[in-house]
C-alpha positions in Angstrom: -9.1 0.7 19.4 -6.5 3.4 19.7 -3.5 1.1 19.3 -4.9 -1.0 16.9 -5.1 2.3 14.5 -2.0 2.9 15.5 -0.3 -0.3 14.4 -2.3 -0.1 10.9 -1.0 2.9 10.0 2.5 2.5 11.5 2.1 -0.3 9.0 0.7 1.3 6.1 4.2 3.8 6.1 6.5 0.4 7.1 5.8 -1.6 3.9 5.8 0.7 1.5 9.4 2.1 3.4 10.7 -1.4 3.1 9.6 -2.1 -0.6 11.2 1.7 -1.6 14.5 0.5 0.8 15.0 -2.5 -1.6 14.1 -1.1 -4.5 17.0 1.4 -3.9 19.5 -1.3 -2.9 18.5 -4.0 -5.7 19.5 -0.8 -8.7 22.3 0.0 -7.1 24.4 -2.8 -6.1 22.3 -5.7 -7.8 20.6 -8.8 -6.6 23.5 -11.2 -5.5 23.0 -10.8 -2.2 19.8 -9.5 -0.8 20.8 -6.0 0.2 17.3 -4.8 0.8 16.3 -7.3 3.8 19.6 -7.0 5.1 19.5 -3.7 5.6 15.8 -3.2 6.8 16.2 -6.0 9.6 19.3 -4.6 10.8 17.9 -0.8 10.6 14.8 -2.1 12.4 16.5 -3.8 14.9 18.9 -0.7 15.9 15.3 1.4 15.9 13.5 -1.3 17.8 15.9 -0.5 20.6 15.9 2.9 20.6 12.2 3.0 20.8 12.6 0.5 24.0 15.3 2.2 25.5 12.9 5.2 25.1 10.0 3.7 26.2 7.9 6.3 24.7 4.0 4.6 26.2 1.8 2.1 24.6 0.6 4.4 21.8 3.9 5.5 20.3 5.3 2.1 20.9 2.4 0.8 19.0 2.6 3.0 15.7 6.8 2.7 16.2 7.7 -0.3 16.9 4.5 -2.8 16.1 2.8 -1.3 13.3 6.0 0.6 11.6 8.7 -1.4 11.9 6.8 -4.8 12.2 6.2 -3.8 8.4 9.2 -2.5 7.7 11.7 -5.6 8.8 10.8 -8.8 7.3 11.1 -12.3 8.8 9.2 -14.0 5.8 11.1 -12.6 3.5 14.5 -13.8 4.9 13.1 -17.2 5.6 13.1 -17.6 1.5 16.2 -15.6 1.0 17.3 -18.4 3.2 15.7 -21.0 1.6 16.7 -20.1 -1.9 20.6 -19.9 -0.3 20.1 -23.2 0.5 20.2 -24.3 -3.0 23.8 -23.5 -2.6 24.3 -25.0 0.6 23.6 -25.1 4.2 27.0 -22.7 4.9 25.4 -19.8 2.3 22.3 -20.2 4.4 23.7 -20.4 7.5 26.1 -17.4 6.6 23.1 -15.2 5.9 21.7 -16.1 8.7 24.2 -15.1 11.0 24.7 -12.0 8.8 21.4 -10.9 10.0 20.7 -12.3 13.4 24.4 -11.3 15.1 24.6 -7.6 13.6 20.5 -7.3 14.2 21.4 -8.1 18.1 24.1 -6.0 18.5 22.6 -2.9 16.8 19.3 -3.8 18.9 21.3 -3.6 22.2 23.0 -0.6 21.1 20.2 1.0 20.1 18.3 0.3 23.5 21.4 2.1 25.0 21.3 4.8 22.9 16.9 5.3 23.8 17.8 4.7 27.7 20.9 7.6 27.3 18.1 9.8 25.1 15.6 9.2 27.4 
């Protein structure tokens, strides 16, 4: 029961994180690109491999890494981002992809360096 309040509230500060994240981005430098999902997913992914490299036990990693930023990165979110590129083609799509899934795995292994060199 103790992890599962863990991931709800980790959870209930991810969201609203992510929504105040885009809403920052989207006033700032517009909606052509979707700054906002970018930007969590590749910021989630760097923390996602701290908090591994860390390994900080089964309740921290529940609130940090499950319930925070499982909230606070998106997947459904960039599946429609992709889906609305694809109105302009399968190469806008497939550039958005890769502009979050190369980046996201790099920053996720150097994070997990950074947590193993912390910890």
């Amino acid at each position: 029961m103790r992890l599962q309040l863990a991931i709800a509230a980790g959870a209930a500060l991810g969201a609203p994180a992510r929504y105040l994240v885009d809403a920052a981005l989207r006033a700032r430098l517009g909606d052509r690109l979707p700054w906002g999902t970018l930007v969590v997913n590749l910021a989630g992914s760097a923390a996602a491999g701290v908090v591994a490299g860390l390994r900080p036990g089964a309740l921290l990693t529940a609130l940090l890494a499950v319930g925070f930023l499982g909230a606070f990165t998106t997947a459904s979110t960039l599946a429609a981002e992709l889906v609305e590129r694809l109105r302009s083609g399968w190469w806008a799509a497939a550039g958005l992809l890769a502009l979050h899934v190369v980046p996201g795995l790099l920053l996720a292994g150097a994070g997990l360096a950074l947590g193993r060199a912390l910890g």
